[in-house]
N, C-alpha and C positions, 0 to 999 in steps of 0.2 A: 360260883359258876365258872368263874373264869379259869381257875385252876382245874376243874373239870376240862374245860375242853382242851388248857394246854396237855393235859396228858394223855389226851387222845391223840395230838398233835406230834406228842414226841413220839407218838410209835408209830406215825408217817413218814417213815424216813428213807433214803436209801433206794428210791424204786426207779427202774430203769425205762421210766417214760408213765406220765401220770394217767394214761389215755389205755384203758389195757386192751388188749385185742378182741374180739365177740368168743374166737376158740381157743382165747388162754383157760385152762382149767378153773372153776373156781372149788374153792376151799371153805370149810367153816369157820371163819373166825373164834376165837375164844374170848368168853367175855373180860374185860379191862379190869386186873385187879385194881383197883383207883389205890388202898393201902401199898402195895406195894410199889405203884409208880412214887407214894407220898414221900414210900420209907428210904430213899434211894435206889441206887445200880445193884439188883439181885446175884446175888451168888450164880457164875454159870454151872448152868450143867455139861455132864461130858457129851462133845460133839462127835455125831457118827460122821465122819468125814472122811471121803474114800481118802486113801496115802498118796498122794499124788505124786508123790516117789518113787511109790513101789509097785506102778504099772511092771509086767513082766517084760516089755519094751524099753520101760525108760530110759537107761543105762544111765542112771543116776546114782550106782554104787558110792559111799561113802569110804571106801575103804583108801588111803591115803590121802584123807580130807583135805591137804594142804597142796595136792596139787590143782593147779590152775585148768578149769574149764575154756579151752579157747576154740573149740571148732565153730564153724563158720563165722556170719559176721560180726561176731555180737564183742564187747571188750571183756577182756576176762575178769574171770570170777573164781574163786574156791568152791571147792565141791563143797567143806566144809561151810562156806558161807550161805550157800544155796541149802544144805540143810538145815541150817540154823531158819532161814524164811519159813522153812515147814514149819516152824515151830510155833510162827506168830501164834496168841492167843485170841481165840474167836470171841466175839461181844456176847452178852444175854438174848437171845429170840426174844422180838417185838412180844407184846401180850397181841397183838392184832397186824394183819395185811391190810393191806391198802387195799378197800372194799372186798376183800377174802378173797382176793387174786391170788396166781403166781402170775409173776409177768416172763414168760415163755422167751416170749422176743419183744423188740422194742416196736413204739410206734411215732418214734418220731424217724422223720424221713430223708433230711435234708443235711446229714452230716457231710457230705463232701463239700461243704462250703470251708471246711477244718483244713481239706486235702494240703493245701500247700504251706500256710501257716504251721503246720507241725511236722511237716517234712523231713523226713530224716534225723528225729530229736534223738533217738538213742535214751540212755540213763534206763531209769525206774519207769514206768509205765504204773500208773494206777486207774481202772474204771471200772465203773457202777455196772451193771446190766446185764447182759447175755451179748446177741450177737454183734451187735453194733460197737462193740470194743473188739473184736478181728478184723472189724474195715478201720477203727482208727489205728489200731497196732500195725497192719498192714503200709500204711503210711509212716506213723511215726519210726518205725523199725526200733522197737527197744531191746534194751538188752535182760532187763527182767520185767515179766509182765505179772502184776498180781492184780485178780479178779477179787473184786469188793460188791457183795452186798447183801441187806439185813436178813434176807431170803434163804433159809437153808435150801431151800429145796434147786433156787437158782443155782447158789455154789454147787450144788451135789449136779446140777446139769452140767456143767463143764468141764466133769470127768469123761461125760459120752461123748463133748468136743474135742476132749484128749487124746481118748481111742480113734476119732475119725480121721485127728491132722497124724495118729502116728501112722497110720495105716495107707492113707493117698499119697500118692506123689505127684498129683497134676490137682488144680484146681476141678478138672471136669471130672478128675476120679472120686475127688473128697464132696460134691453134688450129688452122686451117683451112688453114694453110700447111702443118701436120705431116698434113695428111691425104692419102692415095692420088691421088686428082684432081688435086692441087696440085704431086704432085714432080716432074712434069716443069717446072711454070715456074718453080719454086723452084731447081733445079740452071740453069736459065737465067739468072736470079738473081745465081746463085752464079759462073757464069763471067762475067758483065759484071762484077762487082764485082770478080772478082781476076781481071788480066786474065795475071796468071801464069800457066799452061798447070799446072805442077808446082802452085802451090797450089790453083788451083779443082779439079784433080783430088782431091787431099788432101780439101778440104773437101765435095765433093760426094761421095766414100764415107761421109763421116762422115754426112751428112745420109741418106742414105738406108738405112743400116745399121743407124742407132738413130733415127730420126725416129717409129718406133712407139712405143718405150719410153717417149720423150723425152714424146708423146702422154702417155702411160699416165699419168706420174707428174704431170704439169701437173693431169689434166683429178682423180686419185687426191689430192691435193693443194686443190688444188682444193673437193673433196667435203669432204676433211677441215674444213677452215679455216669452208667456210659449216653445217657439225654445232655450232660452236663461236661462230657467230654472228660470225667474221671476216672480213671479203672483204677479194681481194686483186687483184694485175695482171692477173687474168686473167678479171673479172668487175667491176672498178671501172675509169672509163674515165679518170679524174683517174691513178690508180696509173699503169696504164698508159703515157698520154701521159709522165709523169714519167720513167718509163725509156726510152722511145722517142726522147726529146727529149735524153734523156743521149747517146744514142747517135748520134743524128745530128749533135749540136753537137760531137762528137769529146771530149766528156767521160767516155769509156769506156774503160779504159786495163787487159788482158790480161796479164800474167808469168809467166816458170816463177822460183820462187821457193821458198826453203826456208828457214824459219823459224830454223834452229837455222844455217845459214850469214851471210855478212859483205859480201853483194852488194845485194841486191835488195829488204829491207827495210831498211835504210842509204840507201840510194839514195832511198828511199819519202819516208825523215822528211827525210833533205837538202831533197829538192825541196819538201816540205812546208815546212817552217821558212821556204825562201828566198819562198818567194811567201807566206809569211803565213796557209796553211791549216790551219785544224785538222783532226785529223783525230778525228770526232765517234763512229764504229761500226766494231769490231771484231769479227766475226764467225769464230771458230777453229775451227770443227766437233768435232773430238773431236782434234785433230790431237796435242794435250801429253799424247792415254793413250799414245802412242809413247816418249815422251823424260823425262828429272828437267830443271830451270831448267836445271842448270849448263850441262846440252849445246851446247858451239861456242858460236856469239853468241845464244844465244837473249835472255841478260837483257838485252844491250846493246840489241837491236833491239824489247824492248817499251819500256823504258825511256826510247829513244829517242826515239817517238813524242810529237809533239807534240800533248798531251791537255788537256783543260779538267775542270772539275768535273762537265760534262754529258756527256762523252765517255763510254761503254760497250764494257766486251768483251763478248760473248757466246761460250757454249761449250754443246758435250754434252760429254758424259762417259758411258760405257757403263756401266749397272746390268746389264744382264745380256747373252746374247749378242746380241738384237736390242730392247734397250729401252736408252733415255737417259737420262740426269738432264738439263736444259735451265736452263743456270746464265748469271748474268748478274752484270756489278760496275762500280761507275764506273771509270773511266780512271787516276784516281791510285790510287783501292786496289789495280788487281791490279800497276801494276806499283812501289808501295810494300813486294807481296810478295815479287814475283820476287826483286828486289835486296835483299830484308833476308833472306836466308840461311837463314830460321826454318824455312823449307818446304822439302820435295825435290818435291816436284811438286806438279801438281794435284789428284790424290789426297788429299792431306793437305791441302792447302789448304781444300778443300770442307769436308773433316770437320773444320777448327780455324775457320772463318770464315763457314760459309754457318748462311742459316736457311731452313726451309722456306716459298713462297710457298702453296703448293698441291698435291698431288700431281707429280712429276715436276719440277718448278720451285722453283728456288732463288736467292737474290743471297745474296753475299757483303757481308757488312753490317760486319763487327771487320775494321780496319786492325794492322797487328803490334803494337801498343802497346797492345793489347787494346782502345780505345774504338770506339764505333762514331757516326760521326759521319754515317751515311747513312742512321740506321735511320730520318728520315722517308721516305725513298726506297721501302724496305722495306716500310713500310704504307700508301703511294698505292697498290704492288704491290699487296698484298690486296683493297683497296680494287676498283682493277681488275680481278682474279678473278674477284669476285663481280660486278661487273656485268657480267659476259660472262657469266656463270651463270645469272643475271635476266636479260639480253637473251633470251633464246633457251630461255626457259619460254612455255610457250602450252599456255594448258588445253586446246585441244581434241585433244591429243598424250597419249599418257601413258608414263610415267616409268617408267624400269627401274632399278632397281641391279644392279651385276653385282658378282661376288666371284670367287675364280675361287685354286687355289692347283695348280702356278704362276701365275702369269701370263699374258696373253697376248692375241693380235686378236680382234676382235668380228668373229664371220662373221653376216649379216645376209641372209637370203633369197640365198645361198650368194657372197655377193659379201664380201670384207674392207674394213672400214673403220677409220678412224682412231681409234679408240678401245680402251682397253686398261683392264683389271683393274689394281685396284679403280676404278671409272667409273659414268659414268652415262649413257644412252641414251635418247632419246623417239622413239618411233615413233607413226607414225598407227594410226588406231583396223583392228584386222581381224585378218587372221591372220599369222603372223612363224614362220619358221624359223631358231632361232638355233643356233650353236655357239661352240665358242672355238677356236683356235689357238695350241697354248702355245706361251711360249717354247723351249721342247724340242722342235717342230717339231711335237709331236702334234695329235691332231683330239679334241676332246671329243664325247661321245655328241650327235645332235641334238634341241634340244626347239624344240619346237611350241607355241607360244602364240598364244591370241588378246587380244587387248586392246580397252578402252574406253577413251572420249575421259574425259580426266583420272586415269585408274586410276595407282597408284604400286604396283609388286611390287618383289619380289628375286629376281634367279637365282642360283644358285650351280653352280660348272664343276668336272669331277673329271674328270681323265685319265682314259682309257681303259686298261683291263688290260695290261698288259705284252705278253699272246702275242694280242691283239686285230688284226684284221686292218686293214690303210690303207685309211681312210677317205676318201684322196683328195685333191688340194690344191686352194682355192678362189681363184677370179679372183684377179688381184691387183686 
């Protein structure tokens, strides 16, 4: 029995937020060859994988491979070694999705807690998901970015993010591409650029299928980061150019790839090691609540990685069904953990090693030998907390504290926003309709306040009665 459900387990892997959206598409799942998970890692098949080379924009010609890639701010690279990246080999397709999702876009919410801890890392860039790896790239500013995860159908989305960063030159132009007006020249777009028949087809359902969603969670996103005093690529114009520029110098490099197999992040650190890059951010989504270390290669292919003392993993980890932990650790501590045996997963990791930075936010500061040789890391963390705290006080706003048991969204003049119990909120001076959304899905009763410029109150949120009638569910 047991071995049954770990092999449902291992082809849980890799998904960019465990919690999937209500308008992610869902998919048929295929049933679990159980023999084949028994017989080991299946032969892959060949992968239809737009060339992400040979966009008709890219100007990623090969021809002279040995000369150095240096335009804008990235450190150079060989053209030759950037096509060598195209080359990684992709893992085997799971036998199953994570409850026969695509996960479209993410739903975790709270990544600008990352913003200044990975500030400026440069190197290799590696992360899980769809969009929530353009607001950490955006920050980190790397020099190559490769999109990892077990999801073909994710990787083949990040071709129509390709065509969008080649084609904007303002954040408010590359918005304006996901809007109504724009999809006819956007799917025009999208056939000049793959001049395949079979894939522009492929990608122009994707673009017009979820181009609204895709909307939602940028512009929701977005909202969140500037409540929190963060801007990102889609409102700073530096950020921006920095991923636009990745992509058009062909430094943007797509995989299906699965953490716990012996293809595709093997392939990652080879190529890395041979051209001499570090690789500086790691970004895993929640992908290790699926699996324990031991699972197939996982330790070989953290271990692998070639890491510096500045290097970062970053992770969620699920507190509840729709809330995070948002954990972070240099490069040589987590995968000092993986390979020392001490831990069965990330679970226990957290609870033997992490300290709190802040509400929701944690580094892992004690290496297995109990010292903690990072804890200054840990308190520039704090440090930065609070000045995103203090940035984004203004008296003429006032102050809410929220409480709230469970947990759960801030509904604010009937719209949801990025904030969650226990929290804190400033609104402008007048009248406000708030509620909460617990994590239980429930709606709390609505209050009505008015507020003044510098006022500081408390609310407090209590579920509604049990045989209460739905109260309804608000924007996302």
């Amino acid at each position: 029995m047991q071995s049954r459900i770990w092999a449902t387990l291992l082809a849980l892997v890799l998904m960019a937020g465990c919690q999937p959206d209500k308008s992610t598409t869902e998919v048929k799942s295929p049933q679990t060859n159980q023999a084949a998970l028994d017989a080991g890692t299946p032969k892959p098949e060949p992968v239809e994988t737009p060339d992400l080379g040979k966009l008709t924009d890219a100007g990623s010609d090969t021809d002279g491979a040995a000369e150095a890639v240096q335009e804008g701010p990235y450190a150079p690279i060989s053209k030759e070694a950037l096509a060598e990246l195209q080359q990684v080999r992709a893992d085997p397709e799971p036998e199953e999705l994570t409850q026969g999702r695509h996960y479209v876009t993410s739903d975790e919410y709270a990544h600008y807690l990352f913003r200044k801890v990975i500030d400026d890392m440069g190197g290799v860039y590696i992360g899980l998901g769809t969009d929530q790896n353009y607001f950490l790239a955006g920050w980190s500013k790397p020099d190559v970015m490769i999109l990892y995860d077990f999801d073909q159908y994710i990787v083949d989305l990040h071709s129509v993010y390709g065509v969008l960063f080649k084609r904007a030159k303002t954040p408010v132009e590359f918005l304006e591409l996901f809007s109504t007006k724009m999809e006819t020249s956007v799917v025009e777009d999208i056939q000049k650029a793959f001049p395949d028949e079979k894939t522009a087809k492929k990608l122009t359902k994707m673009y017009t299928r979820h181009r609204r969603q895709i909307l939602r969670r940028l512009k929701f996103t977005q909202k969140t980061c500037q409540l929190e005093g963060v801007d990102t690529f889609v409102d700073n114009q530096k950020q921006y150019d920095h991923i636009a520029g990745l992509w058009r110098e062909g430094r943007v490099m797509a995989v299906r790839g699965d953490l716990t197999k012996d293809k595709t992040m093997a392939d990652i650190a080879a190529w890395a090691k041979k051209h001499k890059q570090t690789v500086r951010t790691v970004y895993l989504s929640n992908a290790e609540y699926y699996f324990p270390f031991e699972t197939g290669s996982y330790r070989s292919n953290i271990s692998g990685l070639p890491m510096d003392e500045k290097s970062l993993f970053v992770h969620t980890f699920p507190r509840s069904k729709k809330f995070y932990k948002y954990v972070f650790e240099t490069g040589p501590t987590y995968q000092a953990w993986v390979t020392s045996g001490k831990v069965a997963d990330l679970r226990e990791l957290i609870r033997k090693a992490s300290r709190r930075v802040e509400p929701q936010f944690y580094m892992m500061t004690k290496m297995p030998d109990g010292t903690e040789p990072n804890i200054d890391m840990f308190k520039q963390a704090e440090v930065w907390a609070e000045e995103r705290k203090k940035a984004i006080e203004d008296p003429s706003l006032a102050t809410v504290e929220l409480t709230a048991n469970p947990n759960g969204f801030l509904v604010i003049d009937n719209r949801r926003v990025g904030v969650v119990t226990p929290g804190k909120i400033r609104l402008k001076p007048g009248k406000h309709k708030i509620r909460l959304k617990f994590e239980t899905g429930e709606l709390s009763e609505e209050q009505e306040i008015e507020v003044k410029k510098g006022q500081k109150l408390t609310l407090e949120f209590e579920p509604p009665p049990a045989n209460s009638a739905d109260m309804g569910t608000p924007s996302p």
